[in-house]
N, C-alpha and C positions, 0 to 999 in steps of 0.2 A: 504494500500500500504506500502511495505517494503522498507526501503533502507541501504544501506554499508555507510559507510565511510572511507574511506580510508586516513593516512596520508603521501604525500611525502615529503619525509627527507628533499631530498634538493632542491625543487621545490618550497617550503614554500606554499602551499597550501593543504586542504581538498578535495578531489575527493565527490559527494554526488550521489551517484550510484543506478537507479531507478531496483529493483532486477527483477521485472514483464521484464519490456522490456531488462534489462543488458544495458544500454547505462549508460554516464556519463549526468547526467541531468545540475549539477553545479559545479562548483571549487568556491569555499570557501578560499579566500586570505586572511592572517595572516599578512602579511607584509602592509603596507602603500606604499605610491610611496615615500616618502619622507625618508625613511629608506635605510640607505645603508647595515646594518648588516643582515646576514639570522637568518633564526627565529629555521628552525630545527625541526619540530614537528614529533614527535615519537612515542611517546604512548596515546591512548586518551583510554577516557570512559564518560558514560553522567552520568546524575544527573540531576532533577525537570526540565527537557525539555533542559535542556544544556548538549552541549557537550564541553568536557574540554580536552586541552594535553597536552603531555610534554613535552617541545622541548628544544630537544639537544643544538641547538649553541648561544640561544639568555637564558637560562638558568631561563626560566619562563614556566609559565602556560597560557594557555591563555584560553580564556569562549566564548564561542560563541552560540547565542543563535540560538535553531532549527527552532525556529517557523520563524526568520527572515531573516536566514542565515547569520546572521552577528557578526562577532568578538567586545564583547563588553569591555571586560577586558584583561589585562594583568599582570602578579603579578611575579616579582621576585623570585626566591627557591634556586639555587644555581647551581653549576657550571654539565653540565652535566646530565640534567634530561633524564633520558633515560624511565622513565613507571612512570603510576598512577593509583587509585584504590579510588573509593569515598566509606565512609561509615557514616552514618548522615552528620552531620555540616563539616563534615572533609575531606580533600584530607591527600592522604599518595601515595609521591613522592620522587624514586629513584633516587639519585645522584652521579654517575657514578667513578667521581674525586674523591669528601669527601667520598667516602664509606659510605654514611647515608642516612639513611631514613629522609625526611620531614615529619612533621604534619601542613599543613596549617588549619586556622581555617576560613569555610565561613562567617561564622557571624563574625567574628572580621577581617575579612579580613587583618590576619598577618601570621607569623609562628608561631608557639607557643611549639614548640618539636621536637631536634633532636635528632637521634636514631643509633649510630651505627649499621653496618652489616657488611660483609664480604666484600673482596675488587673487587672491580669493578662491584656491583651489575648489572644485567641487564635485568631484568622482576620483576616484582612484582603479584601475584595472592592472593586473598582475597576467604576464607571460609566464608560468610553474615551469614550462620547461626553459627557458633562456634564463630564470629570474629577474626578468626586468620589470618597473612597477611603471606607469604610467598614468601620469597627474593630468586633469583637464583642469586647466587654470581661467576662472570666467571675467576676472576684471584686468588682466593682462593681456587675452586673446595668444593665449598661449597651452601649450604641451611640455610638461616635464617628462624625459627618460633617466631614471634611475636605477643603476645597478643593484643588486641586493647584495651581491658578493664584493663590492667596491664600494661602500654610498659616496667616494668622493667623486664617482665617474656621475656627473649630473650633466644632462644635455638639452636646454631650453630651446622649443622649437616654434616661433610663430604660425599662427593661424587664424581661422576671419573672427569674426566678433563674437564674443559672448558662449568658449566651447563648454556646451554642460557635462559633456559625456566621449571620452575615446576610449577604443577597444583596439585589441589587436583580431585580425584576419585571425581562421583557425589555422589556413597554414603560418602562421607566424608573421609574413613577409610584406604584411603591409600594417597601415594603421588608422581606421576610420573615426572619424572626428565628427562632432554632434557642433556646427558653426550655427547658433540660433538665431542671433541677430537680435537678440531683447532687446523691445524697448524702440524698436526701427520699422518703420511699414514696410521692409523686402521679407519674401521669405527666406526660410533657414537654406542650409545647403548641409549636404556630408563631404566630409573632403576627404581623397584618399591618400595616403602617402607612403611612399618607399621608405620601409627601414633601412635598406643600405645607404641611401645618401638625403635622409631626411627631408625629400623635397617634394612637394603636391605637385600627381600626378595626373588627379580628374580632381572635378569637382562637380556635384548632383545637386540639381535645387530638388527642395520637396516641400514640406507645408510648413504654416508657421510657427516657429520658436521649435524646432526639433529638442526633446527633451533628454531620450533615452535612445540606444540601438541595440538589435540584440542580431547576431550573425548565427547563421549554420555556413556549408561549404557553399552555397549558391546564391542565397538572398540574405538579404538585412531587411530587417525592421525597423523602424521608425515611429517612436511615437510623438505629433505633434501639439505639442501643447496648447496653443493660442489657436487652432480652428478644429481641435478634435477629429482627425484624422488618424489612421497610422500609412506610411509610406513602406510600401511595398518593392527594394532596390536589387534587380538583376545586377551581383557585383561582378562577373562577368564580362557585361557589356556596356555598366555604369548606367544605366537606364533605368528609371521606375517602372517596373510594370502596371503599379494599379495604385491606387488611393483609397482606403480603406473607411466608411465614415462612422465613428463612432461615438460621436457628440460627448458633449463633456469636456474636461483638460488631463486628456492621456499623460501621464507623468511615466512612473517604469513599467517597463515594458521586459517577457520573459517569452519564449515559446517552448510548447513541454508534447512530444508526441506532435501531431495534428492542429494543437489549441495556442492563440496567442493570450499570455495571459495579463490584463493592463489595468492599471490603477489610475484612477479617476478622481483628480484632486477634487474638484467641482461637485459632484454628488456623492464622495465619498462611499464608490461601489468598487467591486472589483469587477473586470469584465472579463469573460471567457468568448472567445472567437474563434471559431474552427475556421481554418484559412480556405479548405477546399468548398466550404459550400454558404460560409459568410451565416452561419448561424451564432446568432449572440442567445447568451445568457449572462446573470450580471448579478451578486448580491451583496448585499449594504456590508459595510468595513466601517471602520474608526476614523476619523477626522484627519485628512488631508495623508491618503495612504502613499509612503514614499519608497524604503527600501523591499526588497522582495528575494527571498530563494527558495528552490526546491529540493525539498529531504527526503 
């Protein structure tokens, strides 16, 4: 059996989403009764049966373990964590304010390495097999690469306005960027670029403020924020094949099997999409649903 997880921003809570049947099976509370502050959780990813996230307003990590569903830790990192990324012993956590990378260490349960990047980092993606981490910097218009086995190899790479989200190709060789344009009447574009000499190759327009992307070997996804769309991208032949409309404000965006799976700041739903035949289903989540994985 498969499940999502979902986190809302400002509901302080994990959604724990049974994918067989699409219902919410649990919410996963972060908060205590006895706390007044919200907690914020943003970005997660697991590790050794835990899931971990990054939460925006309480400026910590927090561990929660799957098998129990219960929130076991909490750890300080700094003001504004917006995303995280585990690779061994190590979390590496975006700091939205400081413009820096965290290196928390599990086994020493401290920090132990900060890292500049560009300013207002706001996604982080991990290469497991090269270990390179990849910053999308939104108030810079920029991409950091970062070594994991070097952090002094840091490599700053321009791009168009306002990137929410890069990823790497599954074959490794290139590097797809989410240029949203917030805040601008053009729409967004993906831009694609060569990891060997860091330079954009194509560039795709698609709808407005692209948020999120999610790749398999042939298409990208695309969720667009500002006209409720998802972009459907032949990376192939650089081409969108189709515009997907899904009203709302498509924020992350996952595909699992057959189904795209997209969270919707605006009604605060999660939506299920099967791509072959454009069937929605959709059920209410927690207040402004942002990070997402599947276990």
């Amino acid at each position: 059996m498969s499940y999502l997880y979902i986190c809302s921003n400002y509901s302080d809570f994990i959604s724990k989403v049974n994918l067989d049947d699409f219902c919410v099976i649990k919410k996963i509370h972060l908060k205590s009764e006895n706390l007044t502050y919200k907690i914020g959780p943003h970005g997660i990813c697991t590790r050794n049966n835990k899931l971990i996230t990054a939460n925006n307003y309480s400026n910590s990590i927090s561990i929660i373990n799957l098998k129990t569903d219960i929130n076991e830790n909490n750890y300080y990192i700094g003001s504004n964590c917006n995303d995280i990324v585990t690779l061994g012993n190590k979390a590496y956590i975006i700091c939205g304010d400081s413009n820096s990378l965290i290196v928390f260490d599990f086994n020493l349960k401290k920090i132990v390495e900060q890292i500049p990047c560009g300013n207002l980092p706001h996604s982080i993606y991990l290469n497991a097999r090269e270990k390179i981490l990849l910053v999308s910097n939104m108030e810079s218009d920029s991409i950091t690469l970062i070594d994991c086995t070097n952090t002094k190899h840091i490599k700053n790479i321009r791009v168009g306005a306002y990137p929410t989200k890069a990823i790497f190709t599954i074959d490794g060789q290139h590097i797809l960027v989410c240029e949203s344009n917030l805040g601008s009447e053009f729409k967004g574009n993906i831009s694609i670029l060569s990891l060997k000499n860091h330079t954009i190759i194509n560039r795709i327009t698609v709808g407005n403020s692209p948020m999120d992307i999610y790749c398999t070997n042939n298409y990208c996804y695309i969720s667009n924020f500002g006209d409720g769309t998802i972009s459907m991208i032949n990376i192939n032949n650089y081409r969108e094949k189709k515009k997907i409309i899904v009203g709302g404000m498509p924020s992350r965006i996952l595909k699992y099997r057959n189904e795209l799976y997209i969270g919707d700041n605006y009604n605060n739903i999660l939506i299920k999409l099967n791509v072959e035949n454009g069937l929605k289903q959709f059920i209410p989540i927690g207040a402004e649903p942002t990070g997402m994985i599947i276990n």
